[in-house]
C-alpha positions as CSV (number, residue, x, y, z in Angstrom):
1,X,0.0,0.0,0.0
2,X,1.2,3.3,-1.1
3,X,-0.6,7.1,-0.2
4,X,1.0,10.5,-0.9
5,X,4.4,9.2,-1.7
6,X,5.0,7.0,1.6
7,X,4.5,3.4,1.4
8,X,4.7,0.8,4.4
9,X,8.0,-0.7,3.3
10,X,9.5,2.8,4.0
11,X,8.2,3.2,7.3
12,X,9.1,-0.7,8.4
13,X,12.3,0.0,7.3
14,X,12.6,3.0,10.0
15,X,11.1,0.7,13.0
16,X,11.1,-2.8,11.9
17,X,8.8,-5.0,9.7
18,X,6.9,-6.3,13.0
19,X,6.1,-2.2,14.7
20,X,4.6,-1.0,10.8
21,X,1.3,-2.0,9.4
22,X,-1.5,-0.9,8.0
23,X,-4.2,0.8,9.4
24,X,-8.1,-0.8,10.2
25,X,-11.3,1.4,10.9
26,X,-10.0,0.4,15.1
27,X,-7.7,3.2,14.4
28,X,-9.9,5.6,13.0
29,X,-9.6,9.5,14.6
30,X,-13.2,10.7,14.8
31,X,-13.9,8.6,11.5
32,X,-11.2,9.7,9.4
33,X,-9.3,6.3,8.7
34,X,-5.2,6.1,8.6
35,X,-3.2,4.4,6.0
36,X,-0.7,3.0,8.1
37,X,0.7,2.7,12.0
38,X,4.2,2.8,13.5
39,X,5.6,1.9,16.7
40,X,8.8,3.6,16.8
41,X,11.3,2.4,19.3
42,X,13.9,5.4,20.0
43,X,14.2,9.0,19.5
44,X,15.8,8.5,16.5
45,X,13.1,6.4,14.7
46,X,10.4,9.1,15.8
47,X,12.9,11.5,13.6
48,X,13.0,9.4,11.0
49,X,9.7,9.0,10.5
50,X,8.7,12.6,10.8
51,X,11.2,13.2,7.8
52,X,9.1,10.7,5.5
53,X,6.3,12.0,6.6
54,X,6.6,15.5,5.8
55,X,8.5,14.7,3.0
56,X,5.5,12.6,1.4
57,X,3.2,15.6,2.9
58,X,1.4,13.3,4.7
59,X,-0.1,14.4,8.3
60,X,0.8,12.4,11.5
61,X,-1.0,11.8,14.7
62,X,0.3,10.8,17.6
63,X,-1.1,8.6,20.0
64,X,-0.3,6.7,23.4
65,X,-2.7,4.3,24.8
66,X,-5.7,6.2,23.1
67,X,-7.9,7.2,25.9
68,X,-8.2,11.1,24.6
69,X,-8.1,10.2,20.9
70,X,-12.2,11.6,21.4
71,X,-11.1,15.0,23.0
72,X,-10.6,17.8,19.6
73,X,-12.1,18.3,16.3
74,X,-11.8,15.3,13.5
75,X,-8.8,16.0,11.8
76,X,-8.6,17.4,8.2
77,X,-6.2,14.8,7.2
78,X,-4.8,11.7,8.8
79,X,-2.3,9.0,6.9
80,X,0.3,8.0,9.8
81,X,-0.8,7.5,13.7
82,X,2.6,7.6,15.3
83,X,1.8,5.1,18.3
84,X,4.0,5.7,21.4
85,X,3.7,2.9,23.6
86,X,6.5,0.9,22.3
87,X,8.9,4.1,24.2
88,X,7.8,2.5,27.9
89,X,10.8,2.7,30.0
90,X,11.6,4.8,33.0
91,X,14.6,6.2,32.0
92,X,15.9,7.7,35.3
93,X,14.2,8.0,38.8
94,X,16.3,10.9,41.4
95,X,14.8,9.3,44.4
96,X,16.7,11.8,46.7
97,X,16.0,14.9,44.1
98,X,12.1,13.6,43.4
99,X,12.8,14.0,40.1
100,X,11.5,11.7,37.3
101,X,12.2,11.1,33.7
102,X,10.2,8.4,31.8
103,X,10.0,7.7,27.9
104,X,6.2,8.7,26.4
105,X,5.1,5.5,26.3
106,X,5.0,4.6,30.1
107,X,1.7,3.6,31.3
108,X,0.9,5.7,34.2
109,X,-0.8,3.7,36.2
110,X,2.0,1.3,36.1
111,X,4.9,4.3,36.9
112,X,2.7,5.0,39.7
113,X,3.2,1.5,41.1
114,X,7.1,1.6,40.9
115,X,7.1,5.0,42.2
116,X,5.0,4.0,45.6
117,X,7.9,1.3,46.3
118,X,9.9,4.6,46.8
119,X,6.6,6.3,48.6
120,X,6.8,8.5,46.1
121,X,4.0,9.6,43.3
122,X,3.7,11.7,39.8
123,X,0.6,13.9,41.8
124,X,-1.7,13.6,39.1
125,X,-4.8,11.3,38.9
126,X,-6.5,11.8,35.1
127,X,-9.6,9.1,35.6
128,X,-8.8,7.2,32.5
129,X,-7.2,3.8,33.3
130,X,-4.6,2.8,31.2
131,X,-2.8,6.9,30.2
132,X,0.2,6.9,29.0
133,X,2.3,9.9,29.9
134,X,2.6,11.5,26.7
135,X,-1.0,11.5,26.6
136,X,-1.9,13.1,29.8
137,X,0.5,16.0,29.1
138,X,-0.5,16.2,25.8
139,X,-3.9,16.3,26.7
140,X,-3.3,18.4,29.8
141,X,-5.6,15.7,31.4
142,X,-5.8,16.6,35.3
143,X,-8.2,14.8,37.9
144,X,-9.4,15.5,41.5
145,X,-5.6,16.0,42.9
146,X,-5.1,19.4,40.8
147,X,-6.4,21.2,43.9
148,X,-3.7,20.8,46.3
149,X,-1.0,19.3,43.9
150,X,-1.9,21.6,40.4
151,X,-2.0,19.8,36.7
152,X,0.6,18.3,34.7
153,X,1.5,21.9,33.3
154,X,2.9,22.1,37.3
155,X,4.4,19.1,37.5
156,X,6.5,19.0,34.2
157,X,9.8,20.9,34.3
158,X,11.2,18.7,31.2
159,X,10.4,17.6,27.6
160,X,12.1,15.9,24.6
161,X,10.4,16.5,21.3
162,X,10.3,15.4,17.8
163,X,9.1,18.5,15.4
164,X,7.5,17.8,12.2
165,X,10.5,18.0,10.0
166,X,12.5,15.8,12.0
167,X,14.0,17.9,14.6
168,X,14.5,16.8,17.9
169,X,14.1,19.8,20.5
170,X,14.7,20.0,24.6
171,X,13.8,22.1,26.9
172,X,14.1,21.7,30.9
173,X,16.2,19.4,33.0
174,X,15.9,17.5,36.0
175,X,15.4,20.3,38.4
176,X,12.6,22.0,39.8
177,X,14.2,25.2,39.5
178,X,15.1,26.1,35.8
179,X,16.7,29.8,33.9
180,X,13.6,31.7,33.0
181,X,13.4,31.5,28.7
182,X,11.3,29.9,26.4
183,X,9.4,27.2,28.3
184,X,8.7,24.4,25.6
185,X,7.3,22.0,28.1
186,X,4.6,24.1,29.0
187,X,3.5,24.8,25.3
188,X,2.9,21.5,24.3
189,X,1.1,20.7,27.5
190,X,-2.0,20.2,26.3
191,X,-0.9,20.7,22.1
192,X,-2.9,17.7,21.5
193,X,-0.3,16.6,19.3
194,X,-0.7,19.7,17.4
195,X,2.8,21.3,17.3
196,X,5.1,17.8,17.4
197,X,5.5,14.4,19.2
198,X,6.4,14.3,22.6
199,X,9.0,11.6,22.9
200,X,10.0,12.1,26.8
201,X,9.3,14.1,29.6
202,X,10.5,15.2,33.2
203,X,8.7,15.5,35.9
204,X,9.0,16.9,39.8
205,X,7.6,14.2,42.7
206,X,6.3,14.3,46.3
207,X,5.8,12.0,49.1
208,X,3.1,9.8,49.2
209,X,0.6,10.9,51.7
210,X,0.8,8.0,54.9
211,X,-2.8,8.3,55.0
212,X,-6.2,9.6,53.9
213,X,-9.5,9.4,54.8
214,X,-12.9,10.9,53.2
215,X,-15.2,13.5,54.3
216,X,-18.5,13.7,52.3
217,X,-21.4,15.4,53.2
218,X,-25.0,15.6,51.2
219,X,-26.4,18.8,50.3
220,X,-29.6,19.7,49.4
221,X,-29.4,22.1,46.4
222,X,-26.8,23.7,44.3
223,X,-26.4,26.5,46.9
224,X,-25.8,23.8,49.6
225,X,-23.0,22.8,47.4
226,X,-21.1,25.7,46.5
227,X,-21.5,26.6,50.2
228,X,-19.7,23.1,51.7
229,X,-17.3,23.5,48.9
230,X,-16.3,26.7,49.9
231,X,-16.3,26.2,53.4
232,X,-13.7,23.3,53.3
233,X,-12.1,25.3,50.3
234,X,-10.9,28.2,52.7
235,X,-10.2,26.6,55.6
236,X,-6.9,26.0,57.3
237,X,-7.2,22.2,56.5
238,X,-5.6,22.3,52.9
239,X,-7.7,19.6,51.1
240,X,-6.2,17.4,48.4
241,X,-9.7,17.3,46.7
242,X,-13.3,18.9,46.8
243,X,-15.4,16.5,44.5
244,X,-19.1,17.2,43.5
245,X,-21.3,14.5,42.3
246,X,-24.6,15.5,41.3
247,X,-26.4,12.7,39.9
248,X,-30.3,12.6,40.3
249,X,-31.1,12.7,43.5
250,X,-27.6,11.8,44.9
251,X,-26.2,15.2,45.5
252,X,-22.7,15.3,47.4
253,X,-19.6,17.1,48.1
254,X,-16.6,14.9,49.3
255,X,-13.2,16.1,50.5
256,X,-10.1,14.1,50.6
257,X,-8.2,14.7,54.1
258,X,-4.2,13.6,53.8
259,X,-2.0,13.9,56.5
260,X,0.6,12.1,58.8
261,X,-1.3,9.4,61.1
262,X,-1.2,12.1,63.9
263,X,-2.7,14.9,62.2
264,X,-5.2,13.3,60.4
265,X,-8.0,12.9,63.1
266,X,-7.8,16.8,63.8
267,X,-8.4,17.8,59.8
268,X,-11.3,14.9,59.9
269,X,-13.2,17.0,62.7
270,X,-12.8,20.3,61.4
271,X,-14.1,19.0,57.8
272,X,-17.3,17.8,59.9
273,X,-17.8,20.6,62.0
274,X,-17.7,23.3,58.6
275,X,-20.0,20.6,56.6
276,X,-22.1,19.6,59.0
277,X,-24.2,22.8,58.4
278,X,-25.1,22.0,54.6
279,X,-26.4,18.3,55.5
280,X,-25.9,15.1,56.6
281,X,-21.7,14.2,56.9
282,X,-20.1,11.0,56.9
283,X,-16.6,10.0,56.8
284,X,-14.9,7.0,54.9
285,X,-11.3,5.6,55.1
286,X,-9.3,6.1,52.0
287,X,-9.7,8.0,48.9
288,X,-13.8,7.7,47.8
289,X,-14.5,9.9,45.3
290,X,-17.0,10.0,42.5
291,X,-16.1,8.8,39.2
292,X,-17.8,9.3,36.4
293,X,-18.3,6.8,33.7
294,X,-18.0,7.8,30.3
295,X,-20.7,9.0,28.3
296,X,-21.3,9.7,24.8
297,X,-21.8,13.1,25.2
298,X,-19.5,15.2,27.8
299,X,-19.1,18.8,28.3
300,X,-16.5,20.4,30.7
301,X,-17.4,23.8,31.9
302,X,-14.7,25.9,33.2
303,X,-15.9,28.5,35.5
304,X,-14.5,30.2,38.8
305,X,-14.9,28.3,41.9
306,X,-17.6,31.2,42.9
307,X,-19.7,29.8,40.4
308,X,-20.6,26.7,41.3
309,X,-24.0,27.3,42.4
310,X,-24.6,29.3,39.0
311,X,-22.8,26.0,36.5
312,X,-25.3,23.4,38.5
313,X,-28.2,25.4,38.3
314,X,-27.6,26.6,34.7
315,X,-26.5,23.4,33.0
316,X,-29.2,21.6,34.8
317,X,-31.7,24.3,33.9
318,X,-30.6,24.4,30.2
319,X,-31.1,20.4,30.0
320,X,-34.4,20.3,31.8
321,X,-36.1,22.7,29.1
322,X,-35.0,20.4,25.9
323,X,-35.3,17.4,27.8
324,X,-32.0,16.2,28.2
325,X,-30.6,13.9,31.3
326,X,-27.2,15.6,32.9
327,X,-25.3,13.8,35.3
328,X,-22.4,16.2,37.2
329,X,-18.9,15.7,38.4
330,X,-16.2,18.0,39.0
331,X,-13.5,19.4,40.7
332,X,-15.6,21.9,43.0
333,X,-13.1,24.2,44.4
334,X,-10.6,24.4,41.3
335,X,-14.1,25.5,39.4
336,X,-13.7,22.5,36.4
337,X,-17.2,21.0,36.5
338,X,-17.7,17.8,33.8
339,X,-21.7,16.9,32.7
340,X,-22.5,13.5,30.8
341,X,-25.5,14.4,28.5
342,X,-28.0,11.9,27.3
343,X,-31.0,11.6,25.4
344,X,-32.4,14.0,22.5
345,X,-31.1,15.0,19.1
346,X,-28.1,16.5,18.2
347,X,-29.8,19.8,17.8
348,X,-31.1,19.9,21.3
349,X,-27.5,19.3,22.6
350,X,-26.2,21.4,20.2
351,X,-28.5,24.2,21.4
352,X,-27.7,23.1,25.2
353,X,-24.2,24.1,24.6
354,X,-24.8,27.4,23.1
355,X,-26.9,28.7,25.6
356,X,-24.2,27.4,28.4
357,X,-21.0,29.3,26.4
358,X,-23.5,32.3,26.1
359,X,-23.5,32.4,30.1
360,X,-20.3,31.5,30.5
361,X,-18.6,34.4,27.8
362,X,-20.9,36.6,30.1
363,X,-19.6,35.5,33.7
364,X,-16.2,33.8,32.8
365,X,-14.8,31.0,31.9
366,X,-15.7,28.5,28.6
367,X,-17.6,25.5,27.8
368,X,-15.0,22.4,25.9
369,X,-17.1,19.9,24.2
370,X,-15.0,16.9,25.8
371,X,-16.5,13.9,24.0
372,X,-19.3,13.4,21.2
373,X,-20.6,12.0,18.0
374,X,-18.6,13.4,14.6
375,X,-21.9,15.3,13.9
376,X,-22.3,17.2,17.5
377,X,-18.4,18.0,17.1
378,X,-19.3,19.5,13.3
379,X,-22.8,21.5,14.6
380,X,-21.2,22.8,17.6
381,X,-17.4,23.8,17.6
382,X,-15.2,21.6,20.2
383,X,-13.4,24.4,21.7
384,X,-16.0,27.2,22.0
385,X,-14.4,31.2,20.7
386,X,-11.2,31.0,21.6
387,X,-11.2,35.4,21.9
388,X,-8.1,37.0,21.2
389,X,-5.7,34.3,22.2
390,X,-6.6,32.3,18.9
391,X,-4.2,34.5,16.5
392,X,-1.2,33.9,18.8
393,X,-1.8,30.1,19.3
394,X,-2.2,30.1,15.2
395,X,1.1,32.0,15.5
396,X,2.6,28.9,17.3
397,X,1.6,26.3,15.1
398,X,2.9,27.8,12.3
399,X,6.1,28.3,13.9
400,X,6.4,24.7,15.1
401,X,4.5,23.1,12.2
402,X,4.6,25.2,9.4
403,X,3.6,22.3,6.3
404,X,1.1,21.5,9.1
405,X,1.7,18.1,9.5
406,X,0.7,17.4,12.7
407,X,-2.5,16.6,13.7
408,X,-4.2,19.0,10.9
409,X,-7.8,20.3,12.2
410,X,-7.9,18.9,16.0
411,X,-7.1,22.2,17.5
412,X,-8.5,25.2,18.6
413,X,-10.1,27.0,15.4
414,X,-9.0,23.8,13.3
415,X,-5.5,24.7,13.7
């Protein structure tokens, strides 16, 4: 098989006949189908294969394990998916320094299980099982932890990259501390694969907490909410997490308490007496937070933490006139609220999401449609307006990617 000049021999001669094939509707990108996939096993290969690529003017995406490959628009243009998990080794762990640098293709769940033998942890906790690392920074995926530990973008302080035309690029070391300049590792946090493929990263560590316990407490309405949330939020008790579930009639806020065995009991009792006033508290051993399971629709609605009140009752609000079923999680006190939607057309969601981005370009922040159907991501724009900041992120790509190679179309603006 042969498209735009770049055949599979070419490719399996850059990482081996067994890591090149050709590509099946399972690796479809928001239904535009691949010709081929490769494996690549070193820096170098990644190179390699970014030369033929452009050469042949055909576009690359990169992907890891796959578990964002539904989060940005459907690609113009897709002939080589540039698979990353073969690059799975920890390449050099600074117990003493908490420092960490792993190859893309490490699974985090698994780093996070050779890391505890150190008590140590990456402080990030995406809810996809199964992440690799170049995906969560590519994706800037974050979970409950971004309260007390930040995202990814906090975390990184390294980053190896292959450009489109072959060029591998680094920025960062393995200190915390690094000369002010240019910060690539922070501009392709959360690229999407959009400006090159990230081939390694470094990372800063911390302890892992001895232990943890769960405070949750049920509310009765969205201003019941917002108020626990900010009661706990402001407190002397520095949560790791404030978690809102608001599913039906199950309508919580849980905070995750970690300490040292003989501080703990104090933060527990403090979290009960400042919840105690929005409902009925109970306490759990452990990290218990809501999950949520994935839907086929998902919106995340960015918003300061003030807002809380205002996101429930709005999206709820919104979905209840066009009969639609929302089911809410989210980060409560970092103000990142996620809503599964189901039932109705695409129209009605469609509509749902304009009336939510209308509120929100009103009272700040912006509404990301996270996961959908190719037709909802055509009728309403992934990203929402992106304001002024779009000409200098179009700026960007064309500096990093100017055939535009990588990832055509899955960007902001289908950059």
């Amino acid at each position: 098989m042969q498209t735009r000049d770049l055949s599979l021999e070419q490719l399996q001669n850059v990482v081996g006949g067994e890591h090149a094939r050709e590509a099946t509707r399972q690796d479809a990108v928001d239904g535009v189908v691949p010709s081929f996939v490769a494996r690549p096993g070193s820096v170098e290969e990644i190179s390699e294969l970014m030369r033929l690529a452009s050469g042949a003017g055909a576009a690359v995406v990169p992907r890891g394990a796959g578990t964002k490959m539904h989060l940005g628009n459907p690609p113009h243009r897709a002939e080589v998916i540039v698979d990353m998990t073969r690059m799975d080794r920890v390449l050099e762990h600074a117990a003493a320094d908490q420092v960490l640098r792993v190859q893309a293709g490490v699974k985090l769940d698994e780093l996070q299980e050779e890391l505890a033998a150190s008590k140590q942890m990456l402080a990030i906790d995406p809810p996809e099982h199964g992440a690799t690392i170049g995906g969560v920074v590519a994706a800037n995926a974050s979970g409950p932890l971004r309260l007390r530990y930040g995202t990814i973008r906090d975390l990184i302080i390294g980053i190896r990259v292959v450009l489109s035309d072959g060029t591998v690029a680094k920025a960062g070391g393995k200190v915390v501390k690094n000369v002010a300049g240019y910060d690539l590792s922070k501009l392709f946090t959360g690229s999407l694969g959009t400006l090159g493929v990230i081939a390694e990263a470094n990372f800063r560590l911390h302890p892992i907490p001895e232990v943890a316990r769960t405070v949750t407490v049920a509310v009765e309405d969205a201003g019941g909410a917002a108020g626990a949330a900010r009661a706990v939020a402001r407190s002397q008790i520095v949560p790791s997490a404030v978690e809102l579930l608001w599913d039906g009639d199950r309508r919580e806020i849980s905070v995750l308490l970690e300490s040292i065995p003989g501080g703990i009991g104090a933060k527990v009792e403090t979290a009960r007496f400042l919840l105690r006033p929005f409902g009925e508290v109970r306490e759990e051993e452990g990290r218990v937070l809501p999950e949520m399971e994935p839907a086929e629709v998902e919106l995340k609605v960015n918003a300061p933490p003030a807002e809380l009140s205002g996101v429930i009752e709005s999206v709820t609000g919104a979905a209840e006139r066009r009969g639609l079923w929302v089911s809410l999680r989210g980060h409560a006190a970092s103000g990142v609220t996620f809503a599964a939607v189901s039932g109705g057309g695409e129209e009605d969601i469609s509509d749902l999401i304009a009336e939510l981005r209308e509120i929100r370009s009103r009272r700040g922040g912006s509404v990301v449609l996270t996961r959908a159907t190719v037709g909802l991501k055509r009728r309403a724009e992934v990203w929402g307006y992106a304001g002024d900041a779009f000409e200098l992120m179009r700026r960007v790509k064309e500096k990093f990617d100017p055939p535009g190679t990588m990832s055509p179309g899955r960007f902001v603006g289908g950059i």
